[in-house]
C-alpha positions in Angstrom: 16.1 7.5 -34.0 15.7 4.6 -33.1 13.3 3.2 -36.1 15.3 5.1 -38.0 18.7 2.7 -37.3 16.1 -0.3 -37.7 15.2 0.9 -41.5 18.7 1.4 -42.3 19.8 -2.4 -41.3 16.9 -3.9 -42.8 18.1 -2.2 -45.8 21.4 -3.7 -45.8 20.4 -7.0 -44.9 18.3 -6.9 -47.8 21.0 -5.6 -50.0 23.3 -7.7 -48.6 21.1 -10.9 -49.4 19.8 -9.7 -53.1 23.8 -9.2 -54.0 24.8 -12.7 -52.3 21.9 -14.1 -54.7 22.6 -12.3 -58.1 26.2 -13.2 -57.5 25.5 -17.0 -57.1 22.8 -17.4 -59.4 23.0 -14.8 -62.4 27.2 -15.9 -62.8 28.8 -18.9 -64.6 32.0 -20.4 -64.1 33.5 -18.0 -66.7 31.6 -14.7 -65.6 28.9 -14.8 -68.2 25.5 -13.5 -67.1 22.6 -16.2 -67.7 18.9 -16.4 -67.4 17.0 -18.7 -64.7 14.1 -20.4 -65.3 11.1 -18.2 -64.7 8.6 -21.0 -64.1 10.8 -22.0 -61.3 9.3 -20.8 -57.7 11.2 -18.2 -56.0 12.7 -19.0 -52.8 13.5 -16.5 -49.9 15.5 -18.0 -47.3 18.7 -16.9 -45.6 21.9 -17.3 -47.2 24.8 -18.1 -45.4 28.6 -17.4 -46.2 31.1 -20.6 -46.7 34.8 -20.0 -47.2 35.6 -19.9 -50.9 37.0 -23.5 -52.5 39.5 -23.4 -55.2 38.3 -26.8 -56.6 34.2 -26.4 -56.5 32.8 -25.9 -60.3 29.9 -23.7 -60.2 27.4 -26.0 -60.9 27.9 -27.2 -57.6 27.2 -23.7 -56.0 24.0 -24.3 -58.5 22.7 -27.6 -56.9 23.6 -26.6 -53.2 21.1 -23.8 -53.4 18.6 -26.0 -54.5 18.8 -28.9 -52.3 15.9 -26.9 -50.0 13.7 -27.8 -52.8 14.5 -31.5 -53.4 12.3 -32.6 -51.3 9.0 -31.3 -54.1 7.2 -33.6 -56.0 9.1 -32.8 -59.6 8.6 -35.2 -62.0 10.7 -37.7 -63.7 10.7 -39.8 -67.3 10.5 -43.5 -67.0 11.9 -45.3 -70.3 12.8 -48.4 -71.3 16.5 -49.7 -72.3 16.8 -52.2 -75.4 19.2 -54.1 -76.9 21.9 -56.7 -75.4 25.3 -55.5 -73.4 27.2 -58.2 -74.7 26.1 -58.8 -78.1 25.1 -55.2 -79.3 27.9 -53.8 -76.9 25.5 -51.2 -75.6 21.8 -50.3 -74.1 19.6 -48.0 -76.1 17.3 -45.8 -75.2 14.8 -44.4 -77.3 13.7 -40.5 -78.0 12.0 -38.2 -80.2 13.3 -35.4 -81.4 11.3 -31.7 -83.3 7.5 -31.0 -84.5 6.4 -33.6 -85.6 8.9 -36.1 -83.4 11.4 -37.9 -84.9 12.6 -41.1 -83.3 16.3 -42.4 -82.5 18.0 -45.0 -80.7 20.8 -43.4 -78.6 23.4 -45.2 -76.2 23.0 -44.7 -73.2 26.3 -43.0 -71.8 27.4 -41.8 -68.6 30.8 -41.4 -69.6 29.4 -38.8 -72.2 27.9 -35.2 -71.9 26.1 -34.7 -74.9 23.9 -35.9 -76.8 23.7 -36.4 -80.7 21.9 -37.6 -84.0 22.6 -37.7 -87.3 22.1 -34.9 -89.5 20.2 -35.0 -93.0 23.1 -32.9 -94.1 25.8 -35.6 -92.8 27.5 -37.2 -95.7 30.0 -38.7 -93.4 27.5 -40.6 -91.7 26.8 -44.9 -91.3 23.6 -46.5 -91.9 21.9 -46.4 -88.8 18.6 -47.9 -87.3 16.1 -44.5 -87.8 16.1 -41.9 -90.9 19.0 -39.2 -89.8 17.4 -36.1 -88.7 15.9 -33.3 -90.2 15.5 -30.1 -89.2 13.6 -28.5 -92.1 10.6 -31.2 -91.0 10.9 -29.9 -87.4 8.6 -27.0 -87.2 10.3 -26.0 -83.7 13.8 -26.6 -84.3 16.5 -24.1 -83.9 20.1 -23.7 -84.6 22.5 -22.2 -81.7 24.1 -19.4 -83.1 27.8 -18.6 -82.3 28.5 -17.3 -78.8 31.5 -16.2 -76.2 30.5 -19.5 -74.4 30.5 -21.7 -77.2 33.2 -23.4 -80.3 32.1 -21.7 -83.1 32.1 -22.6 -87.1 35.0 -21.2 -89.5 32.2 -18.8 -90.7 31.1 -17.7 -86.8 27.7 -18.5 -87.4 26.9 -21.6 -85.5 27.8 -23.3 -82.6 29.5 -26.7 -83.0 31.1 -29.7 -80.9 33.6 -32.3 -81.2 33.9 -35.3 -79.2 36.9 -38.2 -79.6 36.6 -41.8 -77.7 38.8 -43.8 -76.0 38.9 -46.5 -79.3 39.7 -43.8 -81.6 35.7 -43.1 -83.0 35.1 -39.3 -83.6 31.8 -37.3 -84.1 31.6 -33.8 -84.8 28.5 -31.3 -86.1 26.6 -28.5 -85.3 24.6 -27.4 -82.1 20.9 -27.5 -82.5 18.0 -26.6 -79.8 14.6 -28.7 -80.5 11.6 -29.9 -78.4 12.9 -33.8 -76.7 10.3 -36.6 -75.7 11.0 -39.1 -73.6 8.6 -41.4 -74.6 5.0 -43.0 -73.4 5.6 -44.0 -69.8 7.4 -40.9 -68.7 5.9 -37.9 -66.6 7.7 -35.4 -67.7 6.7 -33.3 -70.6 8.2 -32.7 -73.4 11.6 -30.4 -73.2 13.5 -27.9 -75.1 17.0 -28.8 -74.9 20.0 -28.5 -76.4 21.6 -31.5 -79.0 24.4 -31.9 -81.2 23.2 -32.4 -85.5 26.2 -34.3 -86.3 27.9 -33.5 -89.8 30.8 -36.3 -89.4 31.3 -39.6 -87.9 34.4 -42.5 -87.8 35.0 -46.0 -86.4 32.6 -47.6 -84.3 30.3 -44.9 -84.4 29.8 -44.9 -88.1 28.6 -48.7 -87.9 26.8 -49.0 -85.3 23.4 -50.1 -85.4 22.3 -47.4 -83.1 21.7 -43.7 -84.0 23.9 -41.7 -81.6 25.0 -41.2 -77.8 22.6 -39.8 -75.2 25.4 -38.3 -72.7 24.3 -39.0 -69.6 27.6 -37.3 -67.9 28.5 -33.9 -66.1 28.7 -30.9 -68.2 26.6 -27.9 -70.2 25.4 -29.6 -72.5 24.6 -32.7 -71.1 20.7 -33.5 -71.0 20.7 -34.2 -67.4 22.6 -30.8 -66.5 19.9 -29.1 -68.5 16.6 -30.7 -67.6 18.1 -30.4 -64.0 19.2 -26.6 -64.7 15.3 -25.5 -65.9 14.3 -27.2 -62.7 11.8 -30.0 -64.0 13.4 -32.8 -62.5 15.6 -33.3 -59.5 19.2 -33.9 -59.8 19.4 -37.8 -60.4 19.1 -40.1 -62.5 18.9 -44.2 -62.4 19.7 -47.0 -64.8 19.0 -50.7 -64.5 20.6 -52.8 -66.6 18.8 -56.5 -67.5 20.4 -59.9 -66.8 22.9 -62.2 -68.7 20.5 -63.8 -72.0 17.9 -61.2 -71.2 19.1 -57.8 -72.4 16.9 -54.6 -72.0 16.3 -52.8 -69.0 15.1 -49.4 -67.5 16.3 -46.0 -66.6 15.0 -42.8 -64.7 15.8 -39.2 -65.7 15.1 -37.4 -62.3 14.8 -38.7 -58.9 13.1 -42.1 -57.3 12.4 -43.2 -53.8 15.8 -45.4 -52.7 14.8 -49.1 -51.7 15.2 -49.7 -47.9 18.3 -51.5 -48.5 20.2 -49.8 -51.1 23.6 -49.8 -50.5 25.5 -46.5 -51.4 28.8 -45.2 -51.8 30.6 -41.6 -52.3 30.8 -40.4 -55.6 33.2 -36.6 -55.4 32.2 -34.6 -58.3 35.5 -32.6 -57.9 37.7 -35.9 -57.9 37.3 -36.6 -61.6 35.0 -35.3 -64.2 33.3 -38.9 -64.5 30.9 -41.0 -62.2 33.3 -42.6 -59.5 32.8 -44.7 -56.3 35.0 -44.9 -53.3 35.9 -48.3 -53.6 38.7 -49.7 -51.1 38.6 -54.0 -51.2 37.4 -56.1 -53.2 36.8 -59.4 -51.8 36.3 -63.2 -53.7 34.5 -66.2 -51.6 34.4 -64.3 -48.4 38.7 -63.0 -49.2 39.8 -59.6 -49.4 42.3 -59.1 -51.9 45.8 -58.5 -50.7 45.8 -55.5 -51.8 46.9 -51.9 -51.0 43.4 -50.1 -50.8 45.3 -46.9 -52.5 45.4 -49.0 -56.2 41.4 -48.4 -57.0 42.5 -44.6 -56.4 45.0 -44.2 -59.4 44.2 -41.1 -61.8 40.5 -40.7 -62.5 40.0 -43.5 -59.5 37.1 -45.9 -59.7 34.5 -44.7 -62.5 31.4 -46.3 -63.4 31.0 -45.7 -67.4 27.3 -47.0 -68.6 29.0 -47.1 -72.3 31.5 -49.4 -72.1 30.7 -53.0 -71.6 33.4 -55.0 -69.6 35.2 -53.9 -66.7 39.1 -53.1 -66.4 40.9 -52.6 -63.4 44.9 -51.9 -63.1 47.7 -54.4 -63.6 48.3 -55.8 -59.3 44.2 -55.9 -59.0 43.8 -57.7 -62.4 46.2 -60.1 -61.6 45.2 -60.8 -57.7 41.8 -61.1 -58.9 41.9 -63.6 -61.3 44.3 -65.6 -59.2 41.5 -65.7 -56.5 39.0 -66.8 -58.8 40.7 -69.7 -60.3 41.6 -70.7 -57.3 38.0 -71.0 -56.4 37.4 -73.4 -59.5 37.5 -76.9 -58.5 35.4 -78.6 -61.2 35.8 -76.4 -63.9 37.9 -76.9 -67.0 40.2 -74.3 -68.5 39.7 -73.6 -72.1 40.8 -70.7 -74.9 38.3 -68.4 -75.3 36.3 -67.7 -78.5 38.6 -65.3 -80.4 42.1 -66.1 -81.3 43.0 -62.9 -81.1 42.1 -62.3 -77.6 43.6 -64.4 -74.6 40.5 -64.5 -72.5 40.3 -67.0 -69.6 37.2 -69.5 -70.1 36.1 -72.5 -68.0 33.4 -75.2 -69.0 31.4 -77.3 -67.4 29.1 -74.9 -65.6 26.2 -75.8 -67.7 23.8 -73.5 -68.9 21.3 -72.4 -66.5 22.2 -68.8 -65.2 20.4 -69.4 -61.9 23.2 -72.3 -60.9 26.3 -70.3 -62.0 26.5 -69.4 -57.9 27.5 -72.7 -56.9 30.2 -73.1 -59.5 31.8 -69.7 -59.4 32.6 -68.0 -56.2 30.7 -64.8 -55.4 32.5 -61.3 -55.3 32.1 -58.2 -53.0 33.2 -54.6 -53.5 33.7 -53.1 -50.1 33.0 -48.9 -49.8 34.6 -46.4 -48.1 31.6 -46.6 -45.7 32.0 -50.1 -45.0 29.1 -51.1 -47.2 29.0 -54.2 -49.7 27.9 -54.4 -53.1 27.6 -58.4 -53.9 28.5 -59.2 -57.3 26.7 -62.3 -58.7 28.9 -64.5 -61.5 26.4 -62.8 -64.1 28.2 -59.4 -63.1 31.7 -60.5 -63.7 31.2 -63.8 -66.8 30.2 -63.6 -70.2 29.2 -66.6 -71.8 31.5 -68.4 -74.3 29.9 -68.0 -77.9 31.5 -71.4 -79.2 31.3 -73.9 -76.3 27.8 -74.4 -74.4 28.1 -74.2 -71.0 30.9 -72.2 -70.8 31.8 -68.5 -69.5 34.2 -66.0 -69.2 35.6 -63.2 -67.1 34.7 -59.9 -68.1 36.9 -58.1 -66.1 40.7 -57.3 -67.7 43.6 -55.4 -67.4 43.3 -52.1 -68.0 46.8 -51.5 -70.0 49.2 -49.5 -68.3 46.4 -47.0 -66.8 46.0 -46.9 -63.3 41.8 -46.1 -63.5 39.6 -48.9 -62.4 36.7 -48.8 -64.9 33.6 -50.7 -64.1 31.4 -51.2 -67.3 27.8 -52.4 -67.6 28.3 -56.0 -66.9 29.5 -55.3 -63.1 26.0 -53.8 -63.0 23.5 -56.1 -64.6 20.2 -57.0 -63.2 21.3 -54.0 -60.9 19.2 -50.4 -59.8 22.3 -47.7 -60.3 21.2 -44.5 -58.5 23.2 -41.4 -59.5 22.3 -39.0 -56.9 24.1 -36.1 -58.0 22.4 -33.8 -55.5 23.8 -35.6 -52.5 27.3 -36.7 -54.1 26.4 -40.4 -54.2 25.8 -43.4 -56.1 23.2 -46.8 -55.0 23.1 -49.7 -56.0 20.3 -52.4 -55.2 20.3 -55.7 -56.9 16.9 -56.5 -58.2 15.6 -58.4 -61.8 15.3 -55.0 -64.1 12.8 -56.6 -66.1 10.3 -56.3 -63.2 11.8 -53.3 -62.0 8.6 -50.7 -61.4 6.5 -53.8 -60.1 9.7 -54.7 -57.3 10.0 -50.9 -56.8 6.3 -50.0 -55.8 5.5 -47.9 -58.5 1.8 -47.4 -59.8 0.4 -47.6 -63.0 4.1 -48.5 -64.7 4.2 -51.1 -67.0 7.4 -53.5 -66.5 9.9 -52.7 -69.2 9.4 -55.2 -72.3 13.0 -56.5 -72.5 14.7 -56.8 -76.0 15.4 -60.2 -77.1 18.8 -61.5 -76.9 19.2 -61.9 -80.8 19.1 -58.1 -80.7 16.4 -57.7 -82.7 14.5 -54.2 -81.8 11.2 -55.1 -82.9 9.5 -54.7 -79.6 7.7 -51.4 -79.4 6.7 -49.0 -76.5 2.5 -49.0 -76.9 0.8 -45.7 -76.0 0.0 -44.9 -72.8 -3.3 -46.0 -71.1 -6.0 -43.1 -71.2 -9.0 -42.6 -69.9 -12.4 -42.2 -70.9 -12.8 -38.6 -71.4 -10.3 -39.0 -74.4 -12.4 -40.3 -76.6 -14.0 -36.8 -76.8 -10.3 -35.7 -77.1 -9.9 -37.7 -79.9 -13.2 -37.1 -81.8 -14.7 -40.3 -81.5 -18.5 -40.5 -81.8 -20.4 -41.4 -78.7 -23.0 -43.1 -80.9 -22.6 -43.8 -84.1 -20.6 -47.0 -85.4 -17.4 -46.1 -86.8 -16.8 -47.8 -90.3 -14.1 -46.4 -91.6 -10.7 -44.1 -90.4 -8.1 -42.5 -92.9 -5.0 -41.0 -92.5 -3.4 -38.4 -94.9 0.4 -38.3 -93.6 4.0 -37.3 -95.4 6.7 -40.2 -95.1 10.7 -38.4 -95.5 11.8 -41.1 -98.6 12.0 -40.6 -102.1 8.7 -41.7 -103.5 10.9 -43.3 -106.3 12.1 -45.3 -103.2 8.6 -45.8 -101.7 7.0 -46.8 -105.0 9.5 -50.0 -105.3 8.2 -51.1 -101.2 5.1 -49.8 -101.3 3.4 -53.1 -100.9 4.9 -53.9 -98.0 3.9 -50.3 -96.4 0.0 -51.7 -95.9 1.4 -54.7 -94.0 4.2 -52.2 -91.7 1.1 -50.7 -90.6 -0.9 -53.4 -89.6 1.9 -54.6 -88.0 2.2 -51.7 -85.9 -0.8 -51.5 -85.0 -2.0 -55.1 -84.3 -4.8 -55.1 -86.9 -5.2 -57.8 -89.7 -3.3 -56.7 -93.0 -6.9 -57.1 -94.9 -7.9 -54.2 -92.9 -5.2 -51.4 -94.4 -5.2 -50.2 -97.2 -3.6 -47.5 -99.3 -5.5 -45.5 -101.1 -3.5 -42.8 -102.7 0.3 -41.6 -103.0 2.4 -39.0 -104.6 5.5 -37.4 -104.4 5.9 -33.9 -102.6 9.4 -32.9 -103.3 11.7 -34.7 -101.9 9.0 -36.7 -99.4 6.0 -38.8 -100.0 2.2 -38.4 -99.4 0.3 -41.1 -98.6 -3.7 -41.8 -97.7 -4.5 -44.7 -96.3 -7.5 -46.0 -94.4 -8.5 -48.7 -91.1 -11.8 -50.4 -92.2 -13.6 -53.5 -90.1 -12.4 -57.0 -89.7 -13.7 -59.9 -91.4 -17.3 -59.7 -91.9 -17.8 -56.9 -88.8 -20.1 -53.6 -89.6 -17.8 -51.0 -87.8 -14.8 -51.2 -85.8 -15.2 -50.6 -81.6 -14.1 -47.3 -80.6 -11.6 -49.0 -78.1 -9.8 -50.5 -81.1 -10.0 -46.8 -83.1 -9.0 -45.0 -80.1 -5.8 -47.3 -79.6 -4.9 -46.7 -83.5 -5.6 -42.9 -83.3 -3.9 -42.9 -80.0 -0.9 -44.4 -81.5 -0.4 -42.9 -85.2 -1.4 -39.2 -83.7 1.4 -39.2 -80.7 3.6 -41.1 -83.3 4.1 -44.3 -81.8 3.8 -45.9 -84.7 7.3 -47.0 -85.9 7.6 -47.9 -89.7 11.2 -49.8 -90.8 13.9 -47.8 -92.0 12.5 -48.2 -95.8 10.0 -45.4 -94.9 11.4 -43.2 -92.7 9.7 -41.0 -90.1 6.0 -39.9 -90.4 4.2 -36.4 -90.2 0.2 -36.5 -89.8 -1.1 -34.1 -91.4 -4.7 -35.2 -91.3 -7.3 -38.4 -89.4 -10.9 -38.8 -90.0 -13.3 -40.6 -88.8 -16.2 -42.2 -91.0 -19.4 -43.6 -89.5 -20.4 -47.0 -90.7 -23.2 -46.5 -93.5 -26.6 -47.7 -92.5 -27.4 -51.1 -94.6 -30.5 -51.8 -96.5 -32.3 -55.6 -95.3 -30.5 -57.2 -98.1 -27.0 -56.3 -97.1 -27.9 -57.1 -93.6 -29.0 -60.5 -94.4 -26.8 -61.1 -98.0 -24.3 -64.0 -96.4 -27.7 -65.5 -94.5 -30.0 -65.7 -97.9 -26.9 -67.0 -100.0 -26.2 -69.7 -97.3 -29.9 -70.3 -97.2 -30.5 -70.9 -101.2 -27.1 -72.7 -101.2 -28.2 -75.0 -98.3 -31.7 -74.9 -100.7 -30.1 -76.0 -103.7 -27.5 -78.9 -102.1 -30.5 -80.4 -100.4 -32.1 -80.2 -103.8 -29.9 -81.8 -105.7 -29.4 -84.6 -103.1 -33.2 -85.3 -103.3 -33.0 -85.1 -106.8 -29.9 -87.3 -107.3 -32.2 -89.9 -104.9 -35.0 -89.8 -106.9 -32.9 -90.6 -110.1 -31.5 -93.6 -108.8 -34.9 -94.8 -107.5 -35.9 -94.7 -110.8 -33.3 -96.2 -112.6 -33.3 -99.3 -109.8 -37.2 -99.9 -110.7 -36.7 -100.0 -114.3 -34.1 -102.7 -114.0 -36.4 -104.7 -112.0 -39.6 -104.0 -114.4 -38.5 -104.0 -117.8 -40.9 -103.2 -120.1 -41.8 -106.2 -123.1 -43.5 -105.4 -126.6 -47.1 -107.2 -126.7 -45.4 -109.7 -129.5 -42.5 -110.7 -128.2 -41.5 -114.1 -126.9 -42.0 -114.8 -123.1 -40.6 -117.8 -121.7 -43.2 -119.9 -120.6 -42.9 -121.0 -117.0 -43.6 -123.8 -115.3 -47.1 -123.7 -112.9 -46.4 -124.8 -109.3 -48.6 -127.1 -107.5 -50.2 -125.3 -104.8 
C-alpha cells in the first residue's frame, strides 16, 4: 500500500512539473503555442511557484528560466563599428544577408527592434552605400507568410512592418526570414533570423549613407531577442563607441566577461520599453546638481538610445547643468556656434589636443541608484566647433517640453556599454575602443580598425586567420607552383552598366585584394539577364614564376567567403566557380630569356664602346701622319748641329 501511495505522488509531481513547464515555455504573451529550439539541451530541475505579476512580459518568464544556463560557454559575434558619431550621425555595423551573402551597413540602434534592408523591389528607396537586396539571388531566403501573430498585407499573404521615428523618417516593407552573418571575427555561426525587406522609405532614412537599422532593442523581432530565443548566445550584448576625431568602434552580440571595475546600474525592463538607467545626481567638478533626484525619472526615465547622437535631458536639468559648467570656465571665451540656426553654446581657446581638454573643462559624474559613478570625460559631453579651431561645444540640450532624459552616443564614447539583459543591468567601463579586445584580454582578436574621421568606409574587415590544414580545404596543391587562379562569378548590375566601368573593375579587385593591378585581369564578360558574368584571373607579380600559396590562399580565402567588397558601381558578387592552375614547366630559354638578352646587350654596348675607341684612335693617327704623294713639295728643313 504503501509503494502504491509512493507511485501515485511521483506521478503527480511529475505531472505537476511537465504542466508548470508546457505552460511557461510552449505560451506567448497572447496564448499562441510556439516551438523551442530543439538543439537547445533539456534541463530537468525543479520549478518553483512565484506569485503572478500583472506587469512582467513573457519574455521575461523566458529568460528567468534560463538564467541556470548562463553560466555555459555559448558563443558570441565580435564586429567592428565604422563611421563617425558626429559627422555621419551614427555607427555602422556591417552584415551579410542570403546564399550567396549580401553585404549592408546598418545603424546600430538600441532604440530600435528590428532590423531592415532595402528591397530590389523598393522604388521608394535612397541611394544607399551597398546594392538593395535581393531575394531572388538568395538561394535560402524566405518570405513570412501572414499569421494571427503578425500585421499582414491588404492581400493576407505576407507579413509586413511599419516603423515611424522621432524626426518624422518612416520605413515600411515586408517580413523576410534569410541566413545573417556576422562577419570574420565573430564565433558565432551563421543564423536564420528574421528581417524586414523594405518597400518604402522617407526623410533621413531615404538619404542616408547607410543601408538600414539593425534594431538592437526589446521586442519579437529584434535580432538580439531572437538569436537569444534559439539559445546561441546569452542574453547581452555590448557596444563601444570610439573617441572624439577617431570614430569606429566595437560591439558584442552575446555575453563577455565584465572588467573588474565596471561600474553598473539598474536597468527595469518593465519601467519603459527602451534601455534605461537609474540615474539620481548628476554632479560637475566634484558638485551635485541642486536638483530633485525625481526629474531623471519623468516618463520613459533615463534611456540610453545608441541611435541618436547628442544627449537631452528635461528643462530644470538642462538649465542647472549648463550653469555649472560655465561657471567652471575661467579662461575660455564664449562664442556662437557653427549654425545660425541653432543657438548652441561654444567656447574657444581650449586648443586642439583631445588629451588636454580635462584641464580646461570640468569633469562630470552620473551618480546610480547604487551609489556608483560613471565619470564623464569632456569628449562625452563637447563636440568640436566645425568653423573655429580649438573650439567645442556642449552636446547635451534641452529636451523640449518632454520630461525623458535621453543619453545618446556621445555620453558614451571611448566607453564598454554592457546590456545585460539577463540580470536587468547595464555597465559601463571607460576604456579606448579602438584597443578594446587587447585591454579586455581577449585571444586571437584583432583590435577593431577604426574608420577615419572623414567618414570614408574604405577600410575593410580581412578574412579570418586559418590554419594550415585549409589549404587542403581550399584545394591548393602541396607541390606544385601555382601560376595562375580564375574566377567565374555573376555581379547584380546591368552589363550595359558594367560595360561603361568595366576598366576600372580589374583595378576594384586588386584593390581588394592587395595585389598589383598588372596582376588582374579580365578575361571574359556577358550579360545574363538582368546580371553580369564575368571571368577573370590572378597571375604572378612582376617577373615571378608562380604565386606562393600563402598569397593564393588569402585571395581564395577572401573572394570565396565574400570578403571581397567591390564599390557600389558593381554591386554584390556570386562565385560560381575558382580554379587553380599550376605554373607551366619552362624550357632553358624561357628560364634564362631576361639573362641572355641582358648578356648580348651588355655584349653589344661593350662592343660598340670598343669600337667607337678604336675609331677615334684612328682618326687621331691620321692627323698626326698625313700621308704625301711621292711628287709633291716638301718644305725643306733646316739640319741642326748636333
Amino acid at each position: 500500500m504503501a509503494r502504491l501511495i509512493q507511485l501515485t505522488i511521483l506521478f503527480i509531481q511529475f505531472y505537476y512539473y511537465y504542466y508548470i513547464t508546457t505552460t511557461a515555455h510552449g505560451l506567448s504573451s497572447n496564448g499562441t503555442t510556439f516551438l523551442l529550439d530543439s538543439s537547445r539541451s533539456a534541463m530537468i530541475l525543479p520549478l518553483f511557484l512565484s506569485p503572478p505579476n500583472p506587469c512582467t512580459k513573457f519574455s521575461s518568464t523566458r529568460r528567468l528560466l534560463q538564467r541556470s544556463n548562463a553560466n555555459n560557454a555559448l558563443p558570441n559575434a565580435r564586429m567592428r563599428l565604422h563611421d563617425d558619431l558626429l559627422i555621419n550621425g551614427y555607427y555602422t555595423t556591417r552584415l551579410w544577408i542570403g546564399t550567396p551573402p549580401q553585404r549592408f551597413a546598418l545603424i546600430v540602434d538600441t532604440g530600435s527592434s528590428v532590423t531592415y534592408v532595402p528591397c530590389s523591389s523598393c522604388e521608394q528607396c535612397g541611394r544607399h552605400q551597398d546594392p538593395k537586396f535581393q531575394p531572388d539571388l538568395s538561394s535560402t531566403y524566405q518570405s513570412v507568410k501572414c499569421n494571427i501573430d503578425c500585421n499582414c498585407d491588404d492581400e493576407k499573404q505576407q507579413c509586413v512592418y511599419e516603423r515611424q521615428y522621432a524626426e518624422m523618417s518612416t520605413s515600411s516593407g515586408v517580413l523576410g526570414e534569410d541566413i545573417i552573418s556576422f562577419g570574420n571575427l565573430s564565433a558565432l555561426a551563421p543564423q536564420r533570423a528574421v528581417f524586414g525587406c523594405e518597400n518604402m522609405e522617407t526623410g533621413d532614412l531615404y538619404s542616408q549613407h547607410a543601408d538600414g537599422i539593425m534594431g538592437l532593442g526589446r521586442g519579437d523581432l529584434s535580432i538580439v531577442d531572437h538569436l537569444v530565443d534559439k539559445g546561441v548566445i546569452n542574453d547581452s550584448f555590448s557596444l563601444c563607441y570610439g573617441g572624439m576625431g577617431i570614430g569606429g568602434g566595437a560591439m558584442v552580440l552575446g555575453g563577455i566577461s565584465p572588467p573588474s571595475n565596471m561600474v553598473f546600474s539598474q536597468s527595469d525592463p518593465v519601467r519603459s520599453p527602451y534601455y534605461n538607467i537609474d540615474l539620481k545626481e548628476i554632479h560637475v567638478a566634484g558638485k551635485p546638481l541642486p536638483l530633485n533626484p525625481t526629474v531623471f525619472d519623468g516618463k520613459h526615465g533615463t534611456i540610453l538610445d545608441s541611435g541618436t547622437t547628442y544627449a537631452y535631458l528635461p528643462e530644470a536639468a538642462f538649465v542647472s547643468f549648463k550653469d555649472a559648467i560655465m561657471k567652471e570656465l575661467h579662461s575660455l571665451k564664449p562664442i556662437r556656434g557653427p549654425d545660425p540656426n541653432y543657438n548652441d553654446i561654444c567656447f574657444s581657446g581650449a586648443g586642439s589636443d583631445i588629451s588636454q581638454l580635462s584641464s580646461s573643462f570640468p569633469a562630470v559624474e552620473m551618480v546610480f541608484g547604487n551609489g556608483q559613478k560613471l565619470l564623464l570625460s569632456p569628449e562625452n559631453y563637447l563636440f568640436r566647433h566645425s568653423k573655429v579651431h580649438g573650439a567645442y561645444c556642449l552636446g547635451i540640450f534641452q529636451n523640449g517640453k518632454d520630461p525623458t532624459t535621453l543619453l545618446g552616443g556621445i555620453v558614451v564614447r571611448n566607453t564598454l556599454v554592457l546590456y545585460d539583459r539577463e540580470n536587468s543591468k547595464i555597465g559601463f567601463w571607460k576604456t579606448n575602443c579602438s584597443e578594446l579586445w587587447e585591454r579586455l584580454h581577449v585571444d586571437g582578436a584583432p583590435p577593431p580598425a577604426p574608420s577615419s574621421s572623414n567618414g570614408n568606409n574604405s577600410n575593410t574587415e580581412m578574412p579570418p586567420s586559418m590554419a594550415p590544414g585549409d589549404q587542403k580545404h581550399y584545394g591548393l596543391p602541396d607541390e606544385k607552383k601555382i601560376g595562375k587562379i580564375t574566377f567565374e562569378m555573376m555581379l547584380n548590375v546591368n552589363y550595359s552598366d558594367l560595360k561603361l566601368h568595366i576598366s576600372e573593375l580589374a583595378e576594384s579587385i586588386a584593390q581588394e585584394l592587395g595585389i598589383n593591378i598588372s596582376q588582374v585581369y579580365i578575361l571574359n564578360s556577358m550579360e545574363k539577364g538582368n546580371a553580369s558574368y564575368i571571368e577573370w584571373a590572378v597571375v604572378p607579380s612582376g617577373s615571378a614564376d608562380c604565386i606562393s600559396n600563402v598569397t593564393a590562399l588569402s585571395i581564395i580565402a577572401r573572394v570565396a567567403e565574400y570578403h571581397m567588397h567591390l564599390p557600389d558601381t558593381f554591386g554584390s558578387y556570386h562565385l560560381i566557380n575558382w580554379e587553380i592552375k599550376a605554373s607551366a614547366k619552362r624550357t632553358w630559354w624561357q628560364q634564362h630569356f631576361l639573362l641572355v638578352v641582358l648578356a648580348s646587350a651588355v655584349t653589344f654596348i661593350f662592343g660598340l664602346l670598343a669600337f667607337g675607341i678604336w675609331f677615334i684612335w684612328r682618326h687621331r693617327q691620321r692627323a698626326l701622319n698625313p700621308y704625301k704623294p711621292v711628287d709633291a713639295v716638301v718644305t725643306e728643313q733646316e739640319l741642326q748641329p748636333l
